[in-house]
C-alpha positions in Angstrom: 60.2 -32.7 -43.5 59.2 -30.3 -41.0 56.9 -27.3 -42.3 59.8 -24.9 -41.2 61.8 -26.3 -44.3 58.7 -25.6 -46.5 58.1 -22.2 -45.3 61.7 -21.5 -45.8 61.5 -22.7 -49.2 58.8 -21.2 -50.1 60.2 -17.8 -48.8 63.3 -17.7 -50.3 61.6 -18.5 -53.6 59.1 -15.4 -53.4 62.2 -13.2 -51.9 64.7 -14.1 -55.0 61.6 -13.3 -57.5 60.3 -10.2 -56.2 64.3 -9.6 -56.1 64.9 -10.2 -59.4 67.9 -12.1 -58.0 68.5 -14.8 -60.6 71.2 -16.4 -59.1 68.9 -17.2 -55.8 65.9 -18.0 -57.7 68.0 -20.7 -59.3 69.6 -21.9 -56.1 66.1 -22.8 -54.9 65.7 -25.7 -57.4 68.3 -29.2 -57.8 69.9 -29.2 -61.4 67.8 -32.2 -62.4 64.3 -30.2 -61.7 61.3 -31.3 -63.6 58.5 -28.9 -64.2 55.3 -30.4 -65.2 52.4 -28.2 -66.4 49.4 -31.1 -66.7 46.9 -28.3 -68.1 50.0 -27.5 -70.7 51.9 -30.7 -71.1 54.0 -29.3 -74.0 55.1 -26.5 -71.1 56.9 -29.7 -69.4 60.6 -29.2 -69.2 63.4 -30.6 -67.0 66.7 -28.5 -65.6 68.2 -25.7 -63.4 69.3 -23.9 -66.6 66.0 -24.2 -68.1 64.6 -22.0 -65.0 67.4 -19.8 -65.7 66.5 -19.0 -69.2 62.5 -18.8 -68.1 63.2 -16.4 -65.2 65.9 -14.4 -67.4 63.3 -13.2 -70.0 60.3 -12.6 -67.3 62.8 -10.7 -65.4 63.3 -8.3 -68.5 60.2 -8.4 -69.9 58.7 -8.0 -67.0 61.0 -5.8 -65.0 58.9 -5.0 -61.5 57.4 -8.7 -61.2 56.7 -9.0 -57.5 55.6 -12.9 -56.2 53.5 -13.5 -52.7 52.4 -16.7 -51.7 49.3 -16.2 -50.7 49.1 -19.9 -48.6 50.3 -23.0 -48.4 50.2 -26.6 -46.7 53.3 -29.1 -46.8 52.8 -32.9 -46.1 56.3 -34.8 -46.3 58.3 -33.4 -49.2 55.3 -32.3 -50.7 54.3 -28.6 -50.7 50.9 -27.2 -51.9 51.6 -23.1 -52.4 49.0 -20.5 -53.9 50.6 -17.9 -55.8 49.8 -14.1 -57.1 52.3 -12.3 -59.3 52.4 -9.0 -60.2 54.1 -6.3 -62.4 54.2 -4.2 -65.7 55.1 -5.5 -68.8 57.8 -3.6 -70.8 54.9 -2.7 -73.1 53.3 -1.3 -70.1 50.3 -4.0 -69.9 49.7 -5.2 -66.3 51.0 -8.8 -66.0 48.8 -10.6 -63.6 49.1 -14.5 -63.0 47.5 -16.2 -60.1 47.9 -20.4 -59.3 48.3 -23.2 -57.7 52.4 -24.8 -57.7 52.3 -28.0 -56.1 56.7 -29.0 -55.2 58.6 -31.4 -54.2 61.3 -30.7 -52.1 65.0 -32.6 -51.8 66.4 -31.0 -48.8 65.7 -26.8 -49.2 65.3 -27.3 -53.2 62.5 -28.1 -55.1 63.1 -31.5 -57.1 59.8 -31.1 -58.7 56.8 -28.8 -59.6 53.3 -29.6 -61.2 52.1 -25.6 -62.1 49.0 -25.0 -62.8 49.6 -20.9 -62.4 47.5 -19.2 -65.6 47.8 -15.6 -66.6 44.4 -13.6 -65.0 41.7 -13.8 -67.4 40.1 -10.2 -68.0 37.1 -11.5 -70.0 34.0 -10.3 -68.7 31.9 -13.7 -69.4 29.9 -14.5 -66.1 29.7 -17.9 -64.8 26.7 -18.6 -67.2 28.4 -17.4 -70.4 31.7 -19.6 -69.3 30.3 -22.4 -68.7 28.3 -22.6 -71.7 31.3 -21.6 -74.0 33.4 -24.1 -72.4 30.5 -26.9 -72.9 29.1 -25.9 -76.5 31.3 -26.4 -79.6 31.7 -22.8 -81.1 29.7 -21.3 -78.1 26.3 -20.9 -77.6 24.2 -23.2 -79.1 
């Protein structure tokens, strides 16, 4: 696969988000799609429809969600993208998420996606304090 077809993808997919075109956001993934979320493996689901009714509730709940790949590297099918969304939330809280999506591609649709985009964490906690609450049961010892 040349990196043409990756950049392609990967530009319709930001476009149709940023958009809020659901039909096109759709039409950049094959109906037997598998999403794999290995930092949240009960996030795991498999489907076309399934992005529908994911993007279909962001879209409203989220109604100015802009998406920019930020880089990206393909080898064969394979396609390595860094992501930053943005918008408002309905409740008028910022909505940040920033990531990694690794996809497959069949032809100009993504087959397959391991995510491992995360909401942006606001916590103050330098380095030290993260660390150390990621490393001692109930935080600091």
């Amino acid at each position: 696969m040349s990196s043409d077809l990756a950049g392609t993808f990967l530009h319709r997919l930001s476009a149709a988000t940023t958009a809020h075109d659901l039909d096109a956001l759709v039409d950049c993934f094959t109906e037997d799609y598998h999403s794999e979320a290995p930092t949240h493996p009960a996030r795991s689901f498999t489907g076309a429809e399934r992005v529908r009714a994911n993007w279909r509730q962001i879209f409203e709940f989220v109604p100015d969600i802009r998406a920019t790949v930020t880089a990206w590297a393909a080898d064969g099918t394979t396609v390595w993208s860094e992501w930053d969304m943005e918008g408002t939330r309905r409740d008028g809280t910022a909505h940040r998420a920033r990531g990694v999506i690794v996809f497959g591609l069949s032809g100009p649709r993504a087959s397959w996606a391991r995510f491992y985009l995360e909401l942006v964490d606001e916590d103050p906690a330098t380095i030290t304090e993260a660390v150390r609450n990621q490393v001692h049961a109930g935080g600091a010892p």
